[in-house]
C-alpha positions as a Markdown table, in Angstrom:
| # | Residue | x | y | z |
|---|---|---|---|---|
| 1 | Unk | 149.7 | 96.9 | 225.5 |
| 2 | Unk | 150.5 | 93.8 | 223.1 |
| 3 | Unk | 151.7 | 92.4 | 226.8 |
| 4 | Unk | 148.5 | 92.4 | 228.4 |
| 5 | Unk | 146.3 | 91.5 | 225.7 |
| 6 | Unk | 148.3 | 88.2 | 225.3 |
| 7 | Unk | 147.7 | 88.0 | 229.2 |
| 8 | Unk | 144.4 | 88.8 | 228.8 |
| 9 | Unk | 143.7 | 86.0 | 226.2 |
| 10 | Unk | 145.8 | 83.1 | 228.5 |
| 11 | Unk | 143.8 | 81.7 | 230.5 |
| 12 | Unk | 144.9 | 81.5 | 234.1 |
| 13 | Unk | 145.7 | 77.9 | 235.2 |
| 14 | Unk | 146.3 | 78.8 | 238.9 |
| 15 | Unk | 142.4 | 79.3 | 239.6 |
| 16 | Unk | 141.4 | 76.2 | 237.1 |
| 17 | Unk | 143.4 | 73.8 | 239.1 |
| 18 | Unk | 142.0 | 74.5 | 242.7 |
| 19 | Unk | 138.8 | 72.6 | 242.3 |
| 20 | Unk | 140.6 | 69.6 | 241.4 |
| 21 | Unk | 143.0 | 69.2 | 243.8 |
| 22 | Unk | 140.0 | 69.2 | 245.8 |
| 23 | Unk | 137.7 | 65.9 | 244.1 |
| 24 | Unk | 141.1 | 64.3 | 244.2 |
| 25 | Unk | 141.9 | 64.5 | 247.8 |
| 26 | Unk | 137.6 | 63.6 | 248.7 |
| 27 | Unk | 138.1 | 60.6 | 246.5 |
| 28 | Unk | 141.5 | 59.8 | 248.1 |
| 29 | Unk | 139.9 | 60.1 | 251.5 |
| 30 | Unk | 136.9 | 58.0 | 250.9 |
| 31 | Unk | 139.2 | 55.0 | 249.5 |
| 32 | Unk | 141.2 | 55.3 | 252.8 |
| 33 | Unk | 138.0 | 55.2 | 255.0 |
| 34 | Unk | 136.3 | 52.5 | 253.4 |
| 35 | Unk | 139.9 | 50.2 | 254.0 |
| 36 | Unk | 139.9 | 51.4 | 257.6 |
| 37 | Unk | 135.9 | 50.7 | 257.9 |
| 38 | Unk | 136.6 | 47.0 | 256.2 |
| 39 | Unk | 140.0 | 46.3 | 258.0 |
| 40 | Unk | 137.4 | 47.1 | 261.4 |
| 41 | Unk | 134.9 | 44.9 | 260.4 |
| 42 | Unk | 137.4 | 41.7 | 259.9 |
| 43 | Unk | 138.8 | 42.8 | 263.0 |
| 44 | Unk | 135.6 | 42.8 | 264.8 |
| 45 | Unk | 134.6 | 39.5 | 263.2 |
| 46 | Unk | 137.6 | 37.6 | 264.3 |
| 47 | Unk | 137.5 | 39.1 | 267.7 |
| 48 | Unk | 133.6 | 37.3 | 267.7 |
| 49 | Unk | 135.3 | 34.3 | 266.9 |
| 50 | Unk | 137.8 | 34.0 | 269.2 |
| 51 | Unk | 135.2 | 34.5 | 271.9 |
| 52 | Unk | 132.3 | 32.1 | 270.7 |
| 53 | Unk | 135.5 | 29.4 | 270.4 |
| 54 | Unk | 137.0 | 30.3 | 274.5 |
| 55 | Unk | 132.9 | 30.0 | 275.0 |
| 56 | Unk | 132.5 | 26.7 | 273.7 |
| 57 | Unk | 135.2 | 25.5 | 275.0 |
| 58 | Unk | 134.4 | 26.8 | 278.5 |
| 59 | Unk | 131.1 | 24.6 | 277.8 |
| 60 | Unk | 132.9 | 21.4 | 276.9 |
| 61 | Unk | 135.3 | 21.7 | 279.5 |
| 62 | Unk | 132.0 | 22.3 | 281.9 |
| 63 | Unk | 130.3 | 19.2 | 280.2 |
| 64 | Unk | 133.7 | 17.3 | 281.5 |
| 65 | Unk | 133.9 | 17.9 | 284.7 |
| 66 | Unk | 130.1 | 17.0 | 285.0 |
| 67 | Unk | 131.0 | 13.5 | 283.8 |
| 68 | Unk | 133.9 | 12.8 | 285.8 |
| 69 | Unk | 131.9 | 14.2 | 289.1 |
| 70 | Unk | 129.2 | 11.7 | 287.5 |
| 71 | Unk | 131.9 | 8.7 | 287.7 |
| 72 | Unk | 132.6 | 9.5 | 291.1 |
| 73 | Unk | 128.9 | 9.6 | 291.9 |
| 74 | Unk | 128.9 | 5.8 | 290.6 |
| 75 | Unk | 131.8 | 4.7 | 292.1 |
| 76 | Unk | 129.6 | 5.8 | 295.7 |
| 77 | Unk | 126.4 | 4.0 | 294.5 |
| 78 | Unk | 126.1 | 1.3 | 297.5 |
| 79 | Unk | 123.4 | -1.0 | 295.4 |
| 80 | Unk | 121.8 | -0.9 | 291.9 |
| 81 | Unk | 118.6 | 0.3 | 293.9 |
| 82 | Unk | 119.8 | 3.4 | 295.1 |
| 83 | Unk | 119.3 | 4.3 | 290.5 |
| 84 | Unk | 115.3 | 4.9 | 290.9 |
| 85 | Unk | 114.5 | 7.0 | 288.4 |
| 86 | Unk | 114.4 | 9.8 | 290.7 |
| 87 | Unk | 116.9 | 12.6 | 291.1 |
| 88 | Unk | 118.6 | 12.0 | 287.6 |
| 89 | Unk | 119.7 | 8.2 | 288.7 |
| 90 | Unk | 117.8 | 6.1 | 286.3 |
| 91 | Unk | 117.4 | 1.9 | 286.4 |
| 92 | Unk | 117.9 | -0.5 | 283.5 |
| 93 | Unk | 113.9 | -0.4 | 283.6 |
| 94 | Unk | 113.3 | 3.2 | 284.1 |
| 95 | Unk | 112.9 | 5.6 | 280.8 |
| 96 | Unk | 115.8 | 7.5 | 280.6 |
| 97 | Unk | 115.0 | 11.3 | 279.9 |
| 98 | Unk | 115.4 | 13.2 | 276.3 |
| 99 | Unk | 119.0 | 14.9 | 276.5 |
| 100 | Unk | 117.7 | 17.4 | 273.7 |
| 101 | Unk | 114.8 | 19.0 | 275.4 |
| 102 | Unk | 115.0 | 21.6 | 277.9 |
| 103 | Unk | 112.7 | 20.0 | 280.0 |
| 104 | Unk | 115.4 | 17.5 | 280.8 |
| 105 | Unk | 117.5 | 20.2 | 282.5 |
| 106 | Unk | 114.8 | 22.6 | 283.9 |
| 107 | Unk | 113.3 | 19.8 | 285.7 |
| 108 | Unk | 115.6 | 18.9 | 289.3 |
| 109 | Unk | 114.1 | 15.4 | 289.3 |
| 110 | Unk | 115.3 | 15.0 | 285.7 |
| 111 | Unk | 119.0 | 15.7 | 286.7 |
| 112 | Unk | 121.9 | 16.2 | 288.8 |
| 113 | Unk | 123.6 | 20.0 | 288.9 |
| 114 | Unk | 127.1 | 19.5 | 290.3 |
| 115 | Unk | 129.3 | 21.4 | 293.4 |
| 116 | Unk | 130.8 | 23.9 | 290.9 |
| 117 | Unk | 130.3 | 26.2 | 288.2 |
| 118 | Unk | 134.2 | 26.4 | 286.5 |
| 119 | Unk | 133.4 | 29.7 | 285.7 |
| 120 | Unk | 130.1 | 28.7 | 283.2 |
| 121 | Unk | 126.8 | 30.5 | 283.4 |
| 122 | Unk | 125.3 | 27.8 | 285.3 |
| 123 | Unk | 126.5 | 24.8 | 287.0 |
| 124 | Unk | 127.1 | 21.5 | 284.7 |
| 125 | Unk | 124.6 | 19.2 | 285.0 |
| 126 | Unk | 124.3 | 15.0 | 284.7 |
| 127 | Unk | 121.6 | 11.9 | 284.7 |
| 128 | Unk | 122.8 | 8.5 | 285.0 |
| 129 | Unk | 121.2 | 5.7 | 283.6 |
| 130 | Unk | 121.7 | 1.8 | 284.6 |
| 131 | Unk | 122.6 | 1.2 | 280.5 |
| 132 | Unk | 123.0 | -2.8 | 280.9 |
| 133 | Unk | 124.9 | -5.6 | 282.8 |
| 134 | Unk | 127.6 | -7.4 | 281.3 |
| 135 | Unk | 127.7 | -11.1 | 282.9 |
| 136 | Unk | 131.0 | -13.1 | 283.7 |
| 137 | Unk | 134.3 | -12.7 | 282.8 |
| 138 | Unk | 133.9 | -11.4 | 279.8 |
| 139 | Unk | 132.7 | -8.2 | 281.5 |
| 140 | Unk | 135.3 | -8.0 | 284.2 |
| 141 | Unk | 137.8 | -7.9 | 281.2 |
| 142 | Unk | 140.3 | -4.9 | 281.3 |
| 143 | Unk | 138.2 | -3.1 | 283.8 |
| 144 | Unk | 141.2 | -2.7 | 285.9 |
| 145 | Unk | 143.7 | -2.0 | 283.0 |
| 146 | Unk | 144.9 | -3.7 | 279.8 |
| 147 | Unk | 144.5 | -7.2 | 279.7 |
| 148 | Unk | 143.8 | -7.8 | 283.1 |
| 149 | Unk | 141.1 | -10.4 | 284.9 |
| 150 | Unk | 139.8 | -9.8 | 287.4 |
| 151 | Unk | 137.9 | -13.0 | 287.1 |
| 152 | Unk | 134.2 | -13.7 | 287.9 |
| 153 | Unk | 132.0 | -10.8 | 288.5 |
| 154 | Unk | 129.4 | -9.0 | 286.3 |
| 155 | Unk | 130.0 | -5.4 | 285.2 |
| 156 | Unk | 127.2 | -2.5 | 285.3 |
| 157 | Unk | 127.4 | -0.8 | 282.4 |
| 158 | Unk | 126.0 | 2.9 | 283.1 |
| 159 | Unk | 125.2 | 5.9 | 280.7 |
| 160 | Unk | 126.4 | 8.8 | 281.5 |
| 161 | Unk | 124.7 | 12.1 | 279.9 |
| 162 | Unk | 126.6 | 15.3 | 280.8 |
| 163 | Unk | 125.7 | 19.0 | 279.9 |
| 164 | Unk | 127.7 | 22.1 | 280.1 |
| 165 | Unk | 127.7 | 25.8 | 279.1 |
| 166 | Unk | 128.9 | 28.8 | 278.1 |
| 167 | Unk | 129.8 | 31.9 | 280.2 |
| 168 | Unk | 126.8 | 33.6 | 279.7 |
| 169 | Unk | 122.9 | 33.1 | 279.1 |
| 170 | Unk | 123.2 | 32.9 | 275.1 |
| 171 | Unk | 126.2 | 30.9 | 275.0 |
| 172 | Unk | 127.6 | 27.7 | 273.7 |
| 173 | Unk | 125.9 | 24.6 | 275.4 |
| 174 | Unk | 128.0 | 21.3 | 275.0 |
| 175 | Unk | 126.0 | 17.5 | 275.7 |
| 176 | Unk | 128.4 | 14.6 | 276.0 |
| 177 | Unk | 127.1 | 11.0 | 276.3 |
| 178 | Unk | 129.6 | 8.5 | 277.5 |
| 179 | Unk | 129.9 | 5.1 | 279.4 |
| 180 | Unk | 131.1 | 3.9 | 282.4 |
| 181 | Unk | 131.4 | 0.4 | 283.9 |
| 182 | Unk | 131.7 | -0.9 | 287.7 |
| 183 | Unk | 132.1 | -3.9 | 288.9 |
| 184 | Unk | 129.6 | -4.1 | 292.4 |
């Protein structure tokens, strides 16, 4: 009888022990999910990234290919007159439109919207403007390459204002401005 009173009076550590086995292994669990919830969201975010940076790009490279559709548009201009403010070909007199308002590129007489889309939301888009005449020689300087002169001849100097975008309605939207000279 000494036997079982002693048993009696030990407490039994088998059934103590169960509940904690059990807080341990929730709290283990919760620290695993919450580095599998944040490893998710860093994923997620750098997956974002890499797609706003291919759609930004897509604009730019849009932008680009509506400036050098917009050189070969000036390179066909027969006569300074043919730029009439109308149809995005702006004279050295006319008011060249606001690149930064929408109106600019909602409005077909405001712009030019080019053969191709290179995959962008919408197709890129150009106005020209007649920016000034340089008079002489010293405007017919390098126009063929480095150091050349050509001689006597005054060079049109035309602005070029290009706009591309995105692939998609709330994407990236690129404006480059750049300048381009012809002798006529």
């Amino acid at each position: 009888m000494s036997n079982q009173k002693a048993n009696a009076m030990r407490p039994n550590s088998r059934h103590q022990q169960n509940g904690a086995v059990m807080v341990i292994s929730l709290i283990l669990l919760m620290v695993v999910t919450l580095i599998a919830v944040s490893s998710m969201r860093g994923t997620m975010l750098e997956e974002k990234m890499a797609g706003n940076t291919l759609d930004r790009n897509l604009a730019f490279q849009s932008a680009e290919s509506a400036v050098r559709e917009a050189e070969i548009a000036i390179e066909g201009v027969a006569s300074l007159g043919n730029l009439d403010g109308t149809a995005g070909l702006f004279g050295l007199t006319d008011v060249e439109p606001e690149a930064t308002y929408a109106a600019t590129w909602t409005d077909a007489t405001q712009h030019v919207v080019t053969n191709a889309s290179y995959g962008a939301y919408q197709a890129p888009e150009y106005f020209i403007k007649h920016f000034t005449t340089v008079t002489g020689t010293e405007g017919a300087l390098n126009m063929s390459g480095y150091g050349d002169n050509k001689g006597s001849g005054d060079v049109s100097v035309f602005r070029i204002t290009a706009r591309g975008t995105g692939g998609n309605a709330d994407s990236a939207e690129v404006i480059l401005r750049t300048h381009y000279g012809r002798i006529f």
